[in-house]
KOLFINU-609219 format. One line per 8 residues: number of its first residue (from 1); for each residue x, y, z of N, C-alpha, C. Coordinates in Angstrom, 2 decimals, padded with zeros to 5 digits. Example, Ala and Ser with C-alpha at 12.3 -4.5 7.8 and 13.67 -1.06 7.14 Angstrom:
2
1 = 013.19,-005.69,007.80,012.30,-004.50,007.80,013.20,-003.30,007.80 | 012.85,-002.25,007.08,013.67,-001.06,007.14,012.90,000.03,007.87
//
This chain:
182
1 = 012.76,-011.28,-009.73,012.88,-009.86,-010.00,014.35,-009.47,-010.07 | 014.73,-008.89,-011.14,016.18,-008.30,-011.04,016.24,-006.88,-009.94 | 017.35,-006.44,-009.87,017.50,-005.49,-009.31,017.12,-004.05,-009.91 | 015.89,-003.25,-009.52,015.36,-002.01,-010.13,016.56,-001.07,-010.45 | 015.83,-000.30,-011.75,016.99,000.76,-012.34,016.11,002.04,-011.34 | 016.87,002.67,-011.05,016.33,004.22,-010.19,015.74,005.00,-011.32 | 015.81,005.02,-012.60,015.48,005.82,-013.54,014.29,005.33,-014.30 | 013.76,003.65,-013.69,012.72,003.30,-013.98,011.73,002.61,-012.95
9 = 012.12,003.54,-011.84,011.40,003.40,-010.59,010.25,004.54,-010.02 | 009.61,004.93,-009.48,008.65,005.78,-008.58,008.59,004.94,-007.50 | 008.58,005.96,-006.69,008.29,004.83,-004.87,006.53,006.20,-004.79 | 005.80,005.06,-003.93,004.61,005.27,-003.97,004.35,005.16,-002.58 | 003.95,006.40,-001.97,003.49,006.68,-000.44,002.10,006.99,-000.02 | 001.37,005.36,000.30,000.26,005.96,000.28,-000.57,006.07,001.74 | -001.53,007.21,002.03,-002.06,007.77,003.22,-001.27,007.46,004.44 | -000.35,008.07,004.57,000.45,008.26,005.72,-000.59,009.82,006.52
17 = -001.22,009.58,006.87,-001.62,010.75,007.15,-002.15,010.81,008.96 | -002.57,012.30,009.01,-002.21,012.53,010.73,-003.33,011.46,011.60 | -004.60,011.54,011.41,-005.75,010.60,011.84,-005.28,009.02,012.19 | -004.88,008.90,011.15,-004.82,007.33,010.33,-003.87,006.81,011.33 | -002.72,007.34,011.45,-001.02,007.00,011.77,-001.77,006.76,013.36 | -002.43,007.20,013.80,-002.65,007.22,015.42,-003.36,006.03,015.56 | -003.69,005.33,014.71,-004.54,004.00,015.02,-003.74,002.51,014.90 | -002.51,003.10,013.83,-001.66,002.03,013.85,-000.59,001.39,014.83
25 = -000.33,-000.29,014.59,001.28,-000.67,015.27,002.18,-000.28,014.73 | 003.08,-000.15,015.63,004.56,000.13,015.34,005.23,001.26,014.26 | 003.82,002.52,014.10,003.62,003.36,013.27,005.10,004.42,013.53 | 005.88,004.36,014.68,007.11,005.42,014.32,008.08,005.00,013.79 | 008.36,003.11,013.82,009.19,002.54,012.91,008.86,002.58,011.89 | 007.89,002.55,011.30,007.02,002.48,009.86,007.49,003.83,009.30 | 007.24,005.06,010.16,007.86,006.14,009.42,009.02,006.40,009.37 | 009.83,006.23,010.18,010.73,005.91,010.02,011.73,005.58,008.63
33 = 011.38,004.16,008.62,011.62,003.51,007.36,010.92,004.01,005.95 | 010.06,004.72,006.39,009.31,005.90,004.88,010.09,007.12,004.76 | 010.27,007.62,006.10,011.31,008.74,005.53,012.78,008.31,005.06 | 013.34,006.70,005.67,014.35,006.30,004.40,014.85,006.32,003.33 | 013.41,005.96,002.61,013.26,005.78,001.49,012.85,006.65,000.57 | 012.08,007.78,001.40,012.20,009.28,000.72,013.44,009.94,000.43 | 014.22,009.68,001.64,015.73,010.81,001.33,016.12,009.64,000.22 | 016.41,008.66,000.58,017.05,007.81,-000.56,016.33,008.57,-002.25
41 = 015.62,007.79,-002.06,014.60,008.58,-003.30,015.27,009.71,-003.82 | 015.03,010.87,-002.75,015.64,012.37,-003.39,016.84,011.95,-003.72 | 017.83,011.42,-002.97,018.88,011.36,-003.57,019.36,011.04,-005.12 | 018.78,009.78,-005.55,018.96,008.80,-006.30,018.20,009.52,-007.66 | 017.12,010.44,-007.49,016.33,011.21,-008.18,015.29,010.63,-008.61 | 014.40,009.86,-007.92,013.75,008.56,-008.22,012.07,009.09,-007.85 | 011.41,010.03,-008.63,010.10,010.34,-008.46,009.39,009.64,-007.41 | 007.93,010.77,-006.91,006.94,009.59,-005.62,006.12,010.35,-006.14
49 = 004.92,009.43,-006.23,003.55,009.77,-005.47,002.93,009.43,-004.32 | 002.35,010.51,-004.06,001.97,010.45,-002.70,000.29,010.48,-002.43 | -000.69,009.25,-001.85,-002.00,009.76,-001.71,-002.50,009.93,-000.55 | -003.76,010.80,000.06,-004.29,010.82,000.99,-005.94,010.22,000.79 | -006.41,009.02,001.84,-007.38,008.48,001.97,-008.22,009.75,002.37 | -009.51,010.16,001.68,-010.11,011.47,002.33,-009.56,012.25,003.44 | -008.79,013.46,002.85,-008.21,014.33,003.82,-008.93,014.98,004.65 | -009.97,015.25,004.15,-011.33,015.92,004.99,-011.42,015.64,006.16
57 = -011.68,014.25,006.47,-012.23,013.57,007.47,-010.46,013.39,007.98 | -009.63,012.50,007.58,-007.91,012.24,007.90,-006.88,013.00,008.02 | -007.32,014.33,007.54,-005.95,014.89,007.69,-004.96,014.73,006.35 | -003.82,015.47,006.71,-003.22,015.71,005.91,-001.72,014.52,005.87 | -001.01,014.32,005.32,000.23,013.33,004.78,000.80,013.93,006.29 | 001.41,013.16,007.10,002.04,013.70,008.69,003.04,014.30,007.65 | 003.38,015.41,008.90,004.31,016.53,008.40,005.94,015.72,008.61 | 006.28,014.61,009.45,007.43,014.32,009.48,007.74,013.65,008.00
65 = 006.75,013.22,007.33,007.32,012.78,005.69,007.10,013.87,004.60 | 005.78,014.93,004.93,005.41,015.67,003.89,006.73,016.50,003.49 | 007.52,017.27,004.57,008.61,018.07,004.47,009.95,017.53,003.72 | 009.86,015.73,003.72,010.66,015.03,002.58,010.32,015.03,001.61 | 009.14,015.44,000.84,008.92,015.32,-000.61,009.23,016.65,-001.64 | 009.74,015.73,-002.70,010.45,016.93,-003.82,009.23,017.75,-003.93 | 009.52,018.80,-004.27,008.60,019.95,-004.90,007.70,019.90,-005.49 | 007.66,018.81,-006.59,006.82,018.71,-007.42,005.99,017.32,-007.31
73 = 005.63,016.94,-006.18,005.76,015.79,-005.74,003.98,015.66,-006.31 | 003.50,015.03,-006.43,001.76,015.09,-007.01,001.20,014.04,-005.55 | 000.55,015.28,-004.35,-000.28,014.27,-003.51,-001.62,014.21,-004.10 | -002.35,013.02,-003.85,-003.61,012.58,-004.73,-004.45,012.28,-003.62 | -005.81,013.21,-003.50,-006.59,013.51,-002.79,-007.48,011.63,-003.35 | -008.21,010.55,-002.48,-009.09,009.40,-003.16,-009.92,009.17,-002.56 | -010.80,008.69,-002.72,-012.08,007.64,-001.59,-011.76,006.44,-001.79 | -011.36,005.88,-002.92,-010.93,004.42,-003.38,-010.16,003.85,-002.63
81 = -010.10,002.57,-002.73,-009.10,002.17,-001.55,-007.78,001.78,-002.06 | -008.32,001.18,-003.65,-007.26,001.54,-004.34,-006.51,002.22,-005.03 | -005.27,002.96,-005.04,-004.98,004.10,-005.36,-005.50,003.75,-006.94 | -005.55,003.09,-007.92,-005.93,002.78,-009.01,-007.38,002.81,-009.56 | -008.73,003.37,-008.68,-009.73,003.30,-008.27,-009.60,004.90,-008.82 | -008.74,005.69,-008.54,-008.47,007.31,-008.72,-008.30,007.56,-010.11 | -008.69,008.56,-010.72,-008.22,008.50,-012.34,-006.77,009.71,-012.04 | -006.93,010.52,-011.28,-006.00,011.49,-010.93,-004.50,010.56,-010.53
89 = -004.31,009.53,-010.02,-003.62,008.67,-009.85,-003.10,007.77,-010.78 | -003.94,007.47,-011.61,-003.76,006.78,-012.23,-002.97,007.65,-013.81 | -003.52,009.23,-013.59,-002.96,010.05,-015.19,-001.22,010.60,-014.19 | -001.45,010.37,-012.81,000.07,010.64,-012.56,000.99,009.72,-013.10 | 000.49,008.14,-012.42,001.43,007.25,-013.02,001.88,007.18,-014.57 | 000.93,007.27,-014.69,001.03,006.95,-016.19,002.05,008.11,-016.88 | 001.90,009.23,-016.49,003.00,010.54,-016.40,004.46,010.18,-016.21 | 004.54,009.41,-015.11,005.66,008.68,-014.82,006.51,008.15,-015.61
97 = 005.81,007.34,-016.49,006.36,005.85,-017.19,007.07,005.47,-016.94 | 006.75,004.68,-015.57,007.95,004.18,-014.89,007.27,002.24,-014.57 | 008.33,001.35,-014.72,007.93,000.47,-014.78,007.85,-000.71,-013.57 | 008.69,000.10,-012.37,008.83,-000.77,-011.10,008.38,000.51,-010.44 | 007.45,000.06,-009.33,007.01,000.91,-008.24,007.44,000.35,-006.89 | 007.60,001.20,-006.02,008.35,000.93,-004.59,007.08,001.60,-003.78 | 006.38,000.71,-003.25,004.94,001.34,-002.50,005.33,000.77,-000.84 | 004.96,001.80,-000.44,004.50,001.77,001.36,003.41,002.51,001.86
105 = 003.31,002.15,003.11,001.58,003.07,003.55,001.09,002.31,004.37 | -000.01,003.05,004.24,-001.15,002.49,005.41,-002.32,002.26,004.62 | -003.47,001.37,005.66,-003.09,000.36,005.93,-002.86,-000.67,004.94 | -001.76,-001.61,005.24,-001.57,-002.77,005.07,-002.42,-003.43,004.31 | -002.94,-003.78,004.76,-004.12,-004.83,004.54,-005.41,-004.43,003.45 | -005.31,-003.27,003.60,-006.48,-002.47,003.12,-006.23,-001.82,001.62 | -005.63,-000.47,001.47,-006.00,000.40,000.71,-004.01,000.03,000.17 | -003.19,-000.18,000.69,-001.79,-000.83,-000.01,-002.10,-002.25,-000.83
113 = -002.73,-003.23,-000.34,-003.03,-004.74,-000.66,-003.87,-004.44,-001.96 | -004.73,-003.31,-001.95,-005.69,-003.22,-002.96,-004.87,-002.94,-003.90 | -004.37,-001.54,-003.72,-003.26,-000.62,-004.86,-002.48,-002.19,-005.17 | -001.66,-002.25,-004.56,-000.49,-003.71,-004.93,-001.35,-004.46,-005.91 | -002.49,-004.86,-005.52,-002.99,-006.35,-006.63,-003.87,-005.46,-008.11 | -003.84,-003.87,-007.90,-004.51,-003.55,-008.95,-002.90,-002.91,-009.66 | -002.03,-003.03,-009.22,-000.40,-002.29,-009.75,-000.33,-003.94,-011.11 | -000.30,-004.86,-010.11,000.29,-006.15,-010.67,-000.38,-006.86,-011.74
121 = -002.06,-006.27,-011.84,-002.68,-006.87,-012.43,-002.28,-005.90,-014.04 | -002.19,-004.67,-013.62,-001.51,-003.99,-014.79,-000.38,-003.85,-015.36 | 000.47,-005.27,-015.21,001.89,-005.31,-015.30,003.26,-004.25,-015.15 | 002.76,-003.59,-014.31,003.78,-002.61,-013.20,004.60,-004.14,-012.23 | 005.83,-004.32,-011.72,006.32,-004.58,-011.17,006.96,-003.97,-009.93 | 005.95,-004.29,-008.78,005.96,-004.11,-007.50,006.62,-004.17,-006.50 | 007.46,-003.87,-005.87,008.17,-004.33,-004.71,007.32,-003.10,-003.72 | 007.39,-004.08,-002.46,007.06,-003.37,-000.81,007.65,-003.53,-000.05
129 = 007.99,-002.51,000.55,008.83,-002.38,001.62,008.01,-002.74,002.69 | 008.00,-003.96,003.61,007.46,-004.58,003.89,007.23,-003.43,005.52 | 008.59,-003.00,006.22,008.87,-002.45,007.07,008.32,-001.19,006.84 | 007.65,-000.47,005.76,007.32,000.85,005.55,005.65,000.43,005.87 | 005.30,-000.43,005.86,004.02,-000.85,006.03,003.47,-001.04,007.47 | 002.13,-000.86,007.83,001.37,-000.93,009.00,-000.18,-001.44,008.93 | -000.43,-001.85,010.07,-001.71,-001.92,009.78,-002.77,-001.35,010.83 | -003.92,-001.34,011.78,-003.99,-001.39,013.03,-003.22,-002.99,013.76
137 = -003.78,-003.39,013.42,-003.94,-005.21,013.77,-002.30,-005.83,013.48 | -001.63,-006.33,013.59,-000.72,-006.80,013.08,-000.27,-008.00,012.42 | -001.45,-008.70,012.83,-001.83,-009.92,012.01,-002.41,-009.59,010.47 | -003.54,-008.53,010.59,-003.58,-007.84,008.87,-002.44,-007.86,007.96 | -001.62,-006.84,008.84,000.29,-006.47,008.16,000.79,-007.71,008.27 | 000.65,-009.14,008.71,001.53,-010.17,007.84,000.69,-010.83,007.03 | -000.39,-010.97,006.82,-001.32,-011.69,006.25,-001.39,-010.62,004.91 | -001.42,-009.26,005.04,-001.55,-008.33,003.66,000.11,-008.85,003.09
145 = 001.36,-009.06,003.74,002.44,-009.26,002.87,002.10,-010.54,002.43 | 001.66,-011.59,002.80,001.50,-013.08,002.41,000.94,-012.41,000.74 | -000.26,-012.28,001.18,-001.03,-011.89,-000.19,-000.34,-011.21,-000.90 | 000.43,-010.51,-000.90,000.82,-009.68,-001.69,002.22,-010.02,-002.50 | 002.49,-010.85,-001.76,003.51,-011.96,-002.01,003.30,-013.12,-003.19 | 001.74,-013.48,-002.71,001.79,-014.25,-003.60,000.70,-013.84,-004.82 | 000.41,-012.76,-004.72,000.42,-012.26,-006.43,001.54,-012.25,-007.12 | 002.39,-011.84,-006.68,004.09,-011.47,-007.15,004.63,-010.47,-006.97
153 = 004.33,-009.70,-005.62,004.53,-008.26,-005.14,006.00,-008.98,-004.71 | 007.41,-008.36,-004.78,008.56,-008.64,-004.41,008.59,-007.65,-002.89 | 008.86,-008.56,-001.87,008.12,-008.42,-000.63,010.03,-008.49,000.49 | 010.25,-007.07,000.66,011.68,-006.51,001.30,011.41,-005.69,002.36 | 013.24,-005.37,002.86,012.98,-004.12,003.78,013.28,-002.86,002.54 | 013.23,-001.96,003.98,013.25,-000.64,002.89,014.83,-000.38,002.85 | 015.80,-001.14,003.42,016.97,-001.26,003.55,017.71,-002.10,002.23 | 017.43,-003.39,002.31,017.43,-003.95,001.44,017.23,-002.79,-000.07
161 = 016.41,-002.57,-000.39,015.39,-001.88,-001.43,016.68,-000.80,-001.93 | 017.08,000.15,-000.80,017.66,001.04,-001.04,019.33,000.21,-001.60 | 019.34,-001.10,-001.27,020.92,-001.26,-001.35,020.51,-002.08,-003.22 | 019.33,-002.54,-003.27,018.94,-003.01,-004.74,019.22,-001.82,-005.71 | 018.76,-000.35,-005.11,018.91,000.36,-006.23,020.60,001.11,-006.29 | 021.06,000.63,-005.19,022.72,001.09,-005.58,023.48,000.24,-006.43 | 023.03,-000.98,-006.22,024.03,-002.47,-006.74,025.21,-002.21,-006.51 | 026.45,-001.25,-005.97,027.59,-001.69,-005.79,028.11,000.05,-005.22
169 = 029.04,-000.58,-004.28,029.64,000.47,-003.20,030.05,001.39,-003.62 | 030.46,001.16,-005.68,031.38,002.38,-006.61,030.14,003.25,-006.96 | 028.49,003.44,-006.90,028.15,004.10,-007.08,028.20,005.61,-006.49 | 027.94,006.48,-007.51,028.18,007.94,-006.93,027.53,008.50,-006.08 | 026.09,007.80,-005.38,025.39,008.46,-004.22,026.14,007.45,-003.24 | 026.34,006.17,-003.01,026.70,005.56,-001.86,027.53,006.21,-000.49 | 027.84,006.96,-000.68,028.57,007.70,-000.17,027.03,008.72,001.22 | 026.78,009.29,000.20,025.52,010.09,000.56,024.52,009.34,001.81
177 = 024.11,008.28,001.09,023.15,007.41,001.46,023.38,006.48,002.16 | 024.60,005.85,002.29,025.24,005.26,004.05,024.99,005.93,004.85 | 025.59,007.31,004.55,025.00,008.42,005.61,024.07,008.18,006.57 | 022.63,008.02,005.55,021.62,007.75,006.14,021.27,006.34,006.75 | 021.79,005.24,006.58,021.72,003.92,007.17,022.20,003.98,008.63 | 023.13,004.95,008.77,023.86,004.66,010.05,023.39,004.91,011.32
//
């Protein structure tokens, strides 16, 4: 994988939501590293979608990431597990036309692993922020990166990710966005 252009990227946040987040490991580093990659995002000007696994029953996107998303941000209500399972999801992306996606979420194993192998099978080029990811179990969350790995999901931190889309210290956000590393 070369290093993604920001102008032909979307990062993809899926069911981070209030229910869900309480069942997972290591779920405040996980957000953590999602709200990273959101400010990065805003910065860089690099579109998201955002979905919620039945809000009904789950709740809503936790408010510590919802309050990071641009304005016009499209959250996508699904039952599917894969966000690609959604047609509403699927007429966002496609809205997009964007050709590398930057996906994190919950869970792991589940409803990300699905989205990831239905992204790849549609020749979208994938990277996961491996650290933006959770699962309950934590054996799921390395066993969902294995797999996902070896479809050809390009499998990082969200650190890393963010320094792929600067490529070099002379860019004009770097400045901004160290900020936020520190």
């Amino acid at each position: 994988m070369n290093n993604p252009e920001p102008g032909n990227c979307c990062f993809i946040l899926i069911d981070m939501q209030k229910k869900l987040q309480k069942a997972m490991s290591n779920v405040s580093k996980c957000i953590e590293n999602q709200a990273l990659l959101l400010k990065a995002a805003a910065i860089l000007k690099i579109d998201s979608i955002v979905t919620e696994q039945y809000p009904k029953g789950l709740g809503d996107t936790i408010d510590e990431l919802k309050c990071l998303l641009p304005e016009n941000t499209p959250i996508i209500e699904k039952t599917s597990f894969s966000c690609m399972g959604e047609s509403k999801f699927r007429t966002a992306l496609k809205s997009k036309s964007r050709k590398t996606l930057i996906v994190c979420g919950i869970e792991a194993h589940i409803c990300v692993q699905q989205t990831v192998l239905d992204l790849l099978a549609r020749g979208y080029e994938v990277i996961v922020a491996a650290d933006g990811l959770t699962s309950r179990n934590i054996d799921n969350h390395r066993l969902a990166l294995e797999s996902m790995r070896q479809a050809g999901a390009f499998i990082t931190s969200s650190e890393a990710i963010i320094f792929m889309l600067l490529r070099d210290a002379e860019h004009p956000d770097f400045r901004e966005i160290s900020k936020l590393i520190k």
